[in-house]
C-alpha positions as CSV (number, residue, x, y, z in Angstrom):
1,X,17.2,-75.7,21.7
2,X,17.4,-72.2,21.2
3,X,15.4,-72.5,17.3
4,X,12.2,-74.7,19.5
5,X,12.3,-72.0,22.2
6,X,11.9,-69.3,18.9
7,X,9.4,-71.2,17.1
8,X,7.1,-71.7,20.3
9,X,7.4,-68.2,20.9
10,X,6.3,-67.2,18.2
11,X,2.7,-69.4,18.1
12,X,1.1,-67.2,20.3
13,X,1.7,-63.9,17.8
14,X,0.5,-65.8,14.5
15,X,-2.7,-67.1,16.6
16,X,-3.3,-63.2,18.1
17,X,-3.3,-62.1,14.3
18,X,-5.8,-64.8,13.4
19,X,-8.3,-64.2,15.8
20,X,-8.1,-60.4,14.9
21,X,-8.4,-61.3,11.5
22,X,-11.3,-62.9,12.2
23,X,-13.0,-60.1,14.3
24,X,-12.4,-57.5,11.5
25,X,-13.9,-59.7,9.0
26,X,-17.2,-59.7,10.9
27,X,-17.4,-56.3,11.7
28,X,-19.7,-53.7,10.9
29,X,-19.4,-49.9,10.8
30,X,-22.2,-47.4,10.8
31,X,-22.4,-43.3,11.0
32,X,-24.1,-41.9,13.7
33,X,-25.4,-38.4,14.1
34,X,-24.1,-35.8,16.5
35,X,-26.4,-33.0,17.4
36,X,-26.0,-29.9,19.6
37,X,-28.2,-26.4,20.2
38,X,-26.2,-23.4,20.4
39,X,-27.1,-21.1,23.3
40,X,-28.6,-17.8,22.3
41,X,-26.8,-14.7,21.7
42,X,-26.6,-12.7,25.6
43,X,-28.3,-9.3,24.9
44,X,-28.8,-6.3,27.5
45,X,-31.4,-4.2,26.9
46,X,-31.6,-0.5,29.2
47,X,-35.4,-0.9,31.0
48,X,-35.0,2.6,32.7
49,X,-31.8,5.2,32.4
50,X,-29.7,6.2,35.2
51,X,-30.6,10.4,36.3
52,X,-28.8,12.3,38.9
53,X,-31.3,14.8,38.4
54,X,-30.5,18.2,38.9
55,X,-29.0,20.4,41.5
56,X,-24.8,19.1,41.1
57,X,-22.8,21.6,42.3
58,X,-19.8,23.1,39.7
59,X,-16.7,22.5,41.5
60,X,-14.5,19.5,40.8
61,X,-13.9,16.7,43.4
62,X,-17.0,16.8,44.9
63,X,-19.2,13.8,45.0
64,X,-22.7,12.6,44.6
65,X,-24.5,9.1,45.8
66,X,-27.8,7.6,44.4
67,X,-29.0,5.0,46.7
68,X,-29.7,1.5,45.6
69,X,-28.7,-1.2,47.7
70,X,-29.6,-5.2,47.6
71,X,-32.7,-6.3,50.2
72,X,-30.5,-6.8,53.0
73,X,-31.2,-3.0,52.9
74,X,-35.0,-2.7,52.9
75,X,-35.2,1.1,52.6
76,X,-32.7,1.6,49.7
77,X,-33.8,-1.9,47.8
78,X,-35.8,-1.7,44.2
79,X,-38.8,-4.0,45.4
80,X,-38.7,-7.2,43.8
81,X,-41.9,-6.1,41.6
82,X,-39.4,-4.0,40.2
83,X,-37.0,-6.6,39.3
84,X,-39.2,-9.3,38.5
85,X,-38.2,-12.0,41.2
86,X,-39.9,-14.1,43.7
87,X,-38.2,-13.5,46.9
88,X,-39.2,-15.5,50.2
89,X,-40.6,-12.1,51.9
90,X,-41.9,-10.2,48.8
91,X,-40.1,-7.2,49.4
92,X,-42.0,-3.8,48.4
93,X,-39.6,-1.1,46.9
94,X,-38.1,1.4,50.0
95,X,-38.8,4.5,51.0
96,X,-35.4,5.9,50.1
97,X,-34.6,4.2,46.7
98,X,-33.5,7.2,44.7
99,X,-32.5,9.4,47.3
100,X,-29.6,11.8,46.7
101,X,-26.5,13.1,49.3
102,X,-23.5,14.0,48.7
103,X,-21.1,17.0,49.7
104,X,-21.3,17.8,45.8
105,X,-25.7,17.8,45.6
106,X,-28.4,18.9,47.4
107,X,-30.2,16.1,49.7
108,X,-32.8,15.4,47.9
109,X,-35.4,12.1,48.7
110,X,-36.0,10.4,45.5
111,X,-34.5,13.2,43.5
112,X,-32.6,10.7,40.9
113,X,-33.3,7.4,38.8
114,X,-32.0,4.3,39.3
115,X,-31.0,2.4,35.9
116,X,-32.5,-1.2,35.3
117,X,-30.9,-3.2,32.6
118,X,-32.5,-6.3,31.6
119,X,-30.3,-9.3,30.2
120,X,-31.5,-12.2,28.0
121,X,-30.1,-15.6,27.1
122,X,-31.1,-19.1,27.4
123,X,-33.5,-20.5,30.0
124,X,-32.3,-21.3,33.6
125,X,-28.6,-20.6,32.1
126,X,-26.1,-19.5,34.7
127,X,-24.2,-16.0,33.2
128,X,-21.2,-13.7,34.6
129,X,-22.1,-10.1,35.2
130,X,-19.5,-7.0,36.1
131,X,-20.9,-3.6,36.5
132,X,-17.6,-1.8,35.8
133,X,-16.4,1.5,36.9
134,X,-15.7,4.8,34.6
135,X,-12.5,5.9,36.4
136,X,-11.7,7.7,33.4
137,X,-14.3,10.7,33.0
138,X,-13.8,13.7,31.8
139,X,-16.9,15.3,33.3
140,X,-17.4,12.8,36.3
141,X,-16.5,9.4,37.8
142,X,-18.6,7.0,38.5
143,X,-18.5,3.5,41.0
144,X,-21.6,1.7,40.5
145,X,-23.8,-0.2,43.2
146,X,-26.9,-2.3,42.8
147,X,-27.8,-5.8,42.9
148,X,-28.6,-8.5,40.4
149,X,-31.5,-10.8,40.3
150,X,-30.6,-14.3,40.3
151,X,-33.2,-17.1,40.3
152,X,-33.5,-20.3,42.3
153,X,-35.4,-22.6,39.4
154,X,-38.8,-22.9,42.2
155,X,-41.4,-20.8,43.6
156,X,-40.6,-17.7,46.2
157,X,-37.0,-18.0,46.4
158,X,-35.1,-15.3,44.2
159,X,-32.4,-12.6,45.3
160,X,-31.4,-9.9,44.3
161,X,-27.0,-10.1,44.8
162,X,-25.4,-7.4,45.6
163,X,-22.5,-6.7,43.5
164,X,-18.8,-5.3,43.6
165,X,-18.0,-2.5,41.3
166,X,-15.3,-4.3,38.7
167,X,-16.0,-7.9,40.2
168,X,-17.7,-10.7,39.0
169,X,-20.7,-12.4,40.0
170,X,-20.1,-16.0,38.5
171,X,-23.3,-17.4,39.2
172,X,-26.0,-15.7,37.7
173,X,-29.2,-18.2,37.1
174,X,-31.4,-16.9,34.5
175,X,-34.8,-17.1,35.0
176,X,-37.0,-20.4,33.5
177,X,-40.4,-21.5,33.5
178,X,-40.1,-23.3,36.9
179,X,-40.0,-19.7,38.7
180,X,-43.2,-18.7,37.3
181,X,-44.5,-21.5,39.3
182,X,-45.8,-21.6,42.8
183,X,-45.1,-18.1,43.6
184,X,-47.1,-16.2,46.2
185,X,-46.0,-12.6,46.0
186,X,-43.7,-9.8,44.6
187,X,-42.9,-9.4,40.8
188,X,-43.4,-11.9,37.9
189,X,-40.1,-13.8,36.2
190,X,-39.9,-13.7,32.7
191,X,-38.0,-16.6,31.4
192,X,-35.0,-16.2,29.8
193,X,-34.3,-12.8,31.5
194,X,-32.8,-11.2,34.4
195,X,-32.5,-7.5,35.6
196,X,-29.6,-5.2,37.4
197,X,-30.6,-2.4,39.6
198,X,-27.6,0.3,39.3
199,X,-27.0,2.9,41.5
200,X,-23.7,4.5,42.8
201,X,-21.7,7.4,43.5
202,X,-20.5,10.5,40.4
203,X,-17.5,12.4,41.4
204,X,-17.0,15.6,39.7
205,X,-13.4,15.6,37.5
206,X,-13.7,19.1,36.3
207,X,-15.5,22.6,36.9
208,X,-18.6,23.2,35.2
209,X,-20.6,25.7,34.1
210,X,-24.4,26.4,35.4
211,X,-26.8,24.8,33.1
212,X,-24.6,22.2,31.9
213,X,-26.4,18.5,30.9
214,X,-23.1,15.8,31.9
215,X,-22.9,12.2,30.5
216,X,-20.6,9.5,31.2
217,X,-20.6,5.5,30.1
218,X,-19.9,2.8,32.4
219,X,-20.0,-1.2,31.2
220,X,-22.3,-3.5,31.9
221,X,-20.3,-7.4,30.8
222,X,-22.2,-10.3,30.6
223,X,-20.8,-13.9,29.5
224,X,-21.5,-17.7,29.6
C-alpha cells in the first residue's frame, strides 16, 4: 500500500515536467531596447554681483543689511521683470530694493546691489537650492536673504520663495515652455532657467583700514 500511495504521488511531478517541457520548446526570446535621456548638467551663472557699496564703517562687529525680500514685501521685492516670472499681480520692483542700514553703514536708499544668479537645467525639472552662509570670514560675515523663482508650468502664476539661510528649498520647478504661455504681465520665463535674488546682512570680523575694497564667498547649491 505504501509503494501505490508513492507511485501516485509521484504522477503529478512527471506530468508538471512535461507540460514545462513543452512550453519551453515553443518559446521564443527576443532583445529589446532600453533607452533613457540624461538630464543636463545644473549650471549657475552670476546675472548681477552682490555691492555693499561704499560708506562701511572700520570697526569690527558692526553690521550692515541690503534689503531684498520675497513679494510678500512689495517695497523690498526685485519685481518679477527682474526675475523673469509671471506672478498673479505682476509685481513692479520696490521702492526700497537696495536700500542700506545698519549700525556699521550709513542709511543709504538704494546705495548697494542685489546679486541675481541664474540656474539652468532641464525643462520644468524640479531642483534643490541653499543659499549658504559665510560664518567663517575673515573680513566679514555674511547671512543671505532673497527669494527664488519657482514656476507653476501655466500662465500668470509664478513666485518668488523666500528662502532660509542654510535651508533647502526642495521644490524648485524650473521654468518650461508652458510658462511662456498665456501670460499678461511682469517679466518673460526663459525655459530651462530660474533666478535667485540675494540680499542679506555683512558683519564686520575685523578692523579695517579707510580705503579698503573687502570680499567674501558665500555658496549657492543646487541639485536634482
Amino acid at each position: 500500500m505504501q509503494l501505490f500511495k508513492i507511485s501516485k504521488l509521484l504522477v503529478p511531478c512527471a506530468l508538471m515536467i512535461s507540460v514545462i517541457s513543452l512550453d519551453a520548446s515553443a518559446a521564443d526570446s527576443t532583445n529589446y531596447s532600453v533607452a533613457f535621456t540624461t538630464v543636463p548638467d545644473i549650471t549657475i551663472t552670476q546675472n548681477q554681483a552682490m555691492d555693499f557699496g561704499v560708506g562701511l564703517q572700520l570697526t569690527a562687529g558692526i553690521n550692515c543689511t541690503l534689503s531684498l525680500t520675497d513679494q510678500g514685501t512689495p517695497a523690498t521685492y526685485p519685481g518679477d521683470t527682474a526675475m523673469k516670472m509671471a506672478g498673479s499681480a505682476a509685481d513692479t520692483e520696490g521702492a526700497n530694493v537696495g536700500d542700506l542700514a545698519g549700525t556699521g553703514c550709513d542709511t543709504v536708499a538704494k546705495g548697494g546691489t542685489y546679486g541675481l544668479y541664474e540656474i539652468s537645467g532641464v525643462n520644468g525639472g524640479t531642483v534643490k537650492v541653499t543659499v549658504n552662509p559665510n560664518t567663517t570670514g575673515t573680513d566679514f560675515t555674511f547671512v543671505p536673504t532673497g527669494c527664488v523663482a519657482i514656476y507653476d508650468g501655466a500662465g500668470n502664476g509664478d513666485t518668488c520663495t523666500a528662502f532660509t539661510s542654510g535651508v533647502a528649498l526642495n521644490t524648485v520647478r524650473i521654468a518650461d515652455l508652458a510658462d511662456t504661455v498665456g501670460n499678461t504681465g511682469g517679466g518673460i520665463p526663459a525655459p530651462g532657467k530660474t533666478l535667485i535674488a540675494v540680499g542679506g546682512t555683512i558683519t564686520t570680523a575685523s578692523t579695517h583700514s579707510a580705503g579698503q575694497s573687502l570680499n567674501e564667498t558665500f555658496d549657492i547649491v543646487v541639485t536634482y
